[in-house]
N, C-alpha and C positions, 0 to 999 in steps of 0.2 A: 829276176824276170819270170815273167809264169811260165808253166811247160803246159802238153795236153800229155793225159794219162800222169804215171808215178813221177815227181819229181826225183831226178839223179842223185844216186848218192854217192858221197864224197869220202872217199878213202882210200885205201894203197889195193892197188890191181897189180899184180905180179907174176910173170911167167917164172915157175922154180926152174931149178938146174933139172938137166940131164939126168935117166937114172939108167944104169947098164942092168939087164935083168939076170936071174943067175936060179937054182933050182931051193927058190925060199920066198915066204908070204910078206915078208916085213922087212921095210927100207927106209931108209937116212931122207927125212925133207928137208933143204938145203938151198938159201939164196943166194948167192954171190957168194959161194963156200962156207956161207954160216948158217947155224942150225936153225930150220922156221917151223915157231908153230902155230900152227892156225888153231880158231875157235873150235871147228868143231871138221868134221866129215863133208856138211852139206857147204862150208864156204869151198872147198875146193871142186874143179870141172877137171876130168882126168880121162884121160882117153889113152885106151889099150889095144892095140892090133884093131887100129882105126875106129873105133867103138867105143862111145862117150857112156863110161861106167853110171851106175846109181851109186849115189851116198846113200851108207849105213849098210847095204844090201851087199853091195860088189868090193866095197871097201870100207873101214874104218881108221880113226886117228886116233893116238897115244902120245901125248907127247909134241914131238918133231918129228914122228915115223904114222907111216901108211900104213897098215895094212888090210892085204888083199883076202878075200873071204877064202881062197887056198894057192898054193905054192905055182909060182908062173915057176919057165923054163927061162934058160938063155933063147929059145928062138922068140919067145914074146916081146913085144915090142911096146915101151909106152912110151907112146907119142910127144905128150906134152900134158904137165900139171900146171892149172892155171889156179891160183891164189886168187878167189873172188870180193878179198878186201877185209879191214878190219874197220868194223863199223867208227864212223869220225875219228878214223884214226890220226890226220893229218888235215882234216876239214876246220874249215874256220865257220863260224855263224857268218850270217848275213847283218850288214848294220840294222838294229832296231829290231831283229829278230829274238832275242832273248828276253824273258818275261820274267814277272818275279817267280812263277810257278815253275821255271827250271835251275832254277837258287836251292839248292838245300838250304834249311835253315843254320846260322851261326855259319855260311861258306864263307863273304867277306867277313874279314878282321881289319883291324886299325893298322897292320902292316898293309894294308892295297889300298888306304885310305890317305889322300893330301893332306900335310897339313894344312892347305889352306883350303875351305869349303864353305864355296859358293851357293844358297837355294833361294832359288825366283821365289820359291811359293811358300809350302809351308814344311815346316820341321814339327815333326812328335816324336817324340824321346819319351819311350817308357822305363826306362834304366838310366843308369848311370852313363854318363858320357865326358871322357876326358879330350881336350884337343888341345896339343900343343902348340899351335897358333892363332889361326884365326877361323874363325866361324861368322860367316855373312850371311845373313837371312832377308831378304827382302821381302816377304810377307809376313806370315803370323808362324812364332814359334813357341810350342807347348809344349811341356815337359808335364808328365802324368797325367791327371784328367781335366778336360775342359778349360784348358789354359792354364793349369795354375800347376805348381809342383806339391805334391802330399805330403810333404814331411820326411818320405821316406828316400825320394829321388834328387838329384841335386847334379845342376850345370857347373865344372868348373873348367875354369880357361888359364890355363897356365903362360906366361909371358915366353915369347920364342927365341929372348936372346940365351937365355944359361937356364931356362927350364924351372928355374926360381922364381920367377915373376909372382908377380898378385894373385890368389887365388879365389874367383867370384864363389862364392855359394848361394843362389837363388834358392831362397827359404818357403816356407807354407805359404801357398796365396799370394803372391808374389807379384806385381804389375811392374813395369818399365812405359813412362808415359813417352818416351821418346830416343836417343841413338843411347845407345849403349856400347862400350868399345872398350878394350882392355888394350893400353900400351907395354910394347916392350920393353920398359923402363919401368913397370910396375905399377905401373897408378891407372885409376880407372878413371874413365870421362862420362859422362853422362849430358846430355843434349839438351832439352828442352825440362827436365826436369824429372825425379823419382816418386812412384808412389809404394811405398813398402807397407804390407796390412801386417807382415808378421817381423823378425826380429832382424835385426843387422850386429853381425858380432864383428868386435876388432882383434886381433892379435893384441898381446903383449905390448904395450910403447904406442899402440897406432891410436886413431882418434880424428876427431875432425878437423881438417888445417885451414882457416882462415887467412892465410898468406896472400890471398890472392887481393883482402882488401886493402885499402889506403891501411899506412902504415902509420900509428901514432906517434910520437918523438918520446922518447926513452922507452920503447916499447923493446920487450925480452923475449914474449915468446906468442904464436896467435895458434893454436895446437890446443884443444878440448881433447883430452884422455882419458877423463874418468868419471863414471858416476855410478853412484851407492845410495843403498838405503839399508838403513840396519840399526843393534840395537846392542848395547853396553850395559854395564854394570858402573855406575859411578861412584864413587866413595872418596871420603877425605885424608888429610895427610898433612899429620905433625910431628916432629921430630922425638920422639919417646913419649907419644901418646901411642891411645890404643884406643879406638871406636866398632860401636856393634850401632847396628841397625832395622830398624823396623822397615822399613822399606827403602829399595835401593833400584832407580827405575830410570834407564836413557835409552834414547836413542836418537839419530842423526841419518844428517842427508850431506850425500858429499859432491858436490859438483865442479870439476877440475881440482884447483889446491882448496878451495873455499871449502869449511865444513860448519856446518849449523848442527849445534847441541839442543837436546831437551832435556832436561830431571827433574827430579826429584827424590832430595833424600831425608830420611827423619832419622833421627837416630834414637837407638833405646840407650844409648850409656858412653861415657868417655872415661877412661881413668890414664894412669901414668903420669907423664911429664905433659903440664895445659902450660905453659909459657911461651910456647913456640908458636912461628907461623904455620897456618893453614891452606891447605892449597886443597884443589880439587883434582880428585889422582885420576889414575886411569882411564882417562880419555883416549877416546881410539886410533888419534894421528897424531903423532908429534907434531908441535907448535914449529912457525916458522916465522922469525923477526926479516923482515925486506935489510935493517941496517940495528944497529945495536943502539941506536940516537930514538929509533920509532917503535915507541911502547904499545903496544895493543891493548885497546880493554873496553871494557861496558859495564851497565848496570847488571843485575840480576834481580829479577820482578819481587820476590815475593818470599818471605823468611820469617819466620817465627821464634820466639825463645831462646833470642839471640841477645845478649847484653853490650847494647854499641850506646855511644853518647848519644843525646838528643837531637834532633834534625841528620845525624849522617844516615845514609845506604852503603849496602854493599856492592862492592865492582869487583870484578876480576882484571887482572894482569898478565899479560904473555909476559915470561921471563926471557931476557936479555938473549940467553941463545934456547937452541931447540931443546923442548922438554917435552914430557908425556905429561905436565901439569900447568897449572894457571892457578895464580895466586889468588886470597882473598884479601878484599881490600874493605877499610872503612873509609867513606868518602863524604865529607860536609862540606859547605862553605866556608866555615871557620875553623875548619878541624884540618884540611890540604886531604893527605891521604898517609893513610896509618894502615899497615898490619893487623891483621885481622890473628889472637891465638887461641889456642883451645880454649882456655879458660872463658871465654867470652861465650862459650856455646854453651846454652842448655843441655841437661840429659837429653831433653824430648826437642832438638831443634829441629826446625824443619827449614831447607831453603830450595825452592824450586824456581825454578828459571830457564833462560835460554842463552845461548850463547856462540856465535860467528868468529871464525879464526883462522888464518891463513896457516896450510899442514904443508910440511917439510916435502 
């Protein structure tokens, strides 16, 4: 409520004990038999052979003791010391009274913080901010400049049954076209739908689960985990041969098990043991057969300097169980399919192609 003149101030007002006077300057300040010390000289109002003293002048304080500018007797008398308070000592603020400019900065921490918090309006977060529940924003929330996070700042919302839960990290430039929610059981919801401008990482194992659509009959698994783009070294392989090469050139795109091959390889020379089959080595995933009945295989476009009968191509083969290779094959209409071995290859062969194969 308003006052006229100084508003009251709120703190401990205290008459001290009794002081018996005796032929000495300096005496015991004492509240309820315990030792009090006040701020300074001018909080207390003291009065001596009925005569209200000056502070600092008539008297000074040390301590929890008085002293008088010089030595009283026993016939002096002091009246009464009255304790004129220790500023907010026991004051409360008024509701709505406190501003941010009576906050030191870093005063709240995340121990006086709920975990769960509620803002009507808007949220900026220029740091890092961890909460182990839940966070509701009903207006607009920006974390670094102008809505977006830097790269360098980052939301994460940890799950509040065991602290383990999913951990979001809103990346560079980052938009949410609609609810956004982290449940306690780890998984995230998203509303109306995502717009991500910069990167979304997975853990280990995780990836995008499609479970949620119709389900197809013999269907194993509906989980996207991986994709790759990268680049190998291809070379061949026969059983007590030996090949060098002029150029030796792959690379591949891997999207869930699927992997798509590109090469190219020539070779400058073969020697040893040429009777054996040929496979194409070190390929970057091991092969994976569905059943040992279901062969894998293809064409491969384009080869030179290769001695095969007339009218066949060459195919590759996934072998029966998982391998780091794929055989080469000779494939006619009149020919079935034959083994492809060294001997068959040029010094200067060259076979480039492409090639699709389900990885281990």
């Amino acid at each position: 409520m308003p006052f006229i003149g100084k508003q009251p101030q709120a703190g401990a007002y205290s008459k001290l004990d009794a002081i018996t006077t005796s032929a000495t300057a300096t005496y015991n300040l004492t509240l309820d038999s315990g030792a009090y010390y006040p701020q300074s000289a001018n909080h207390l109002l003291v009065s001596l052979n009925g005569v209200i003293q000056a502070p600092q002048d008539s008297f000074t304080v040390s301590g929890s003791q008085i002293i008088f500018d010089s030595a009283l007797t026993s016939a002096d008398v002091i009246d009464f010391i009255i304790a004129l308070g220790d500023t907010l000592d026991i004051g409360v603020p008024s509701a709505g009274s406190v501003n941010t400019s009576q906050l030191a900065n870093d005063a709240v921490t995340s121990a006086k913080l709920d975990t769960n918090i509620d803002i009507a309006g808007t949220l900026d977060v220029t740091g890092a901010t961890t909460l182990d529940s839940t966070l509701a924003v009903a207006g607009h929330s920006s974390i670094g400049n102008a809505g977006t996070v830097d790269g360098t700042r980052a939301l994460t919302v940890v799950g509040a049954t065991d602290g383990t839960g999913s951990s979001i990290i809103v990346g560079y430039n980052s938009s949410l076209s609609s609810k956004f929610s982290v449940r306690d059981d780890g998984y995230t919801t998203i509303g109306a739908g995502m717009n991500v401008q910069g990167n979304i990482t997975f853990a280990s194992g995780a990836g995008i689960d499609f479970s949620g659509n119709a389900n197809a009959s013999g269907m194993t698994s509906e989980l996207l985990d991986d994709y790759e783009e990268g680049t190998f070294t291809p070379q061949l392989y026969s059983n007590g041969a030996t090949f060098s090469y002029s150029v030796q050139l792959g690379s591949y795109v891997k999207i869930g098990s699927f992997v798509y091959l590109q090469f190219n390889i020539t070779l400058s020379n073969r020697t040893g043991t040429l009777t054996n089959t040929v496979f194409l080595d070190n390929i970057p995933f091991n092969t994976k057969n569905v059943d040992n009945s279901l062969y894998s295989g293809g064409h491969i476009g384009h080869y030179f300097n290769i001695n095969l009968n007339s009218g066949s191509t060459i195919a590759y083969q996934l072998p029966a169980v998982s391998a780091s290779q794929l055989e080469l094959k000779e494939v006619g209409d009149n020919l079935g399919e034959n083994s492809i071995v060294a001997s068959e290859l040029g010094t200067n062969a060259v076979i480039r192609g492409s090639i699709m194969y389900r990885s281990v």
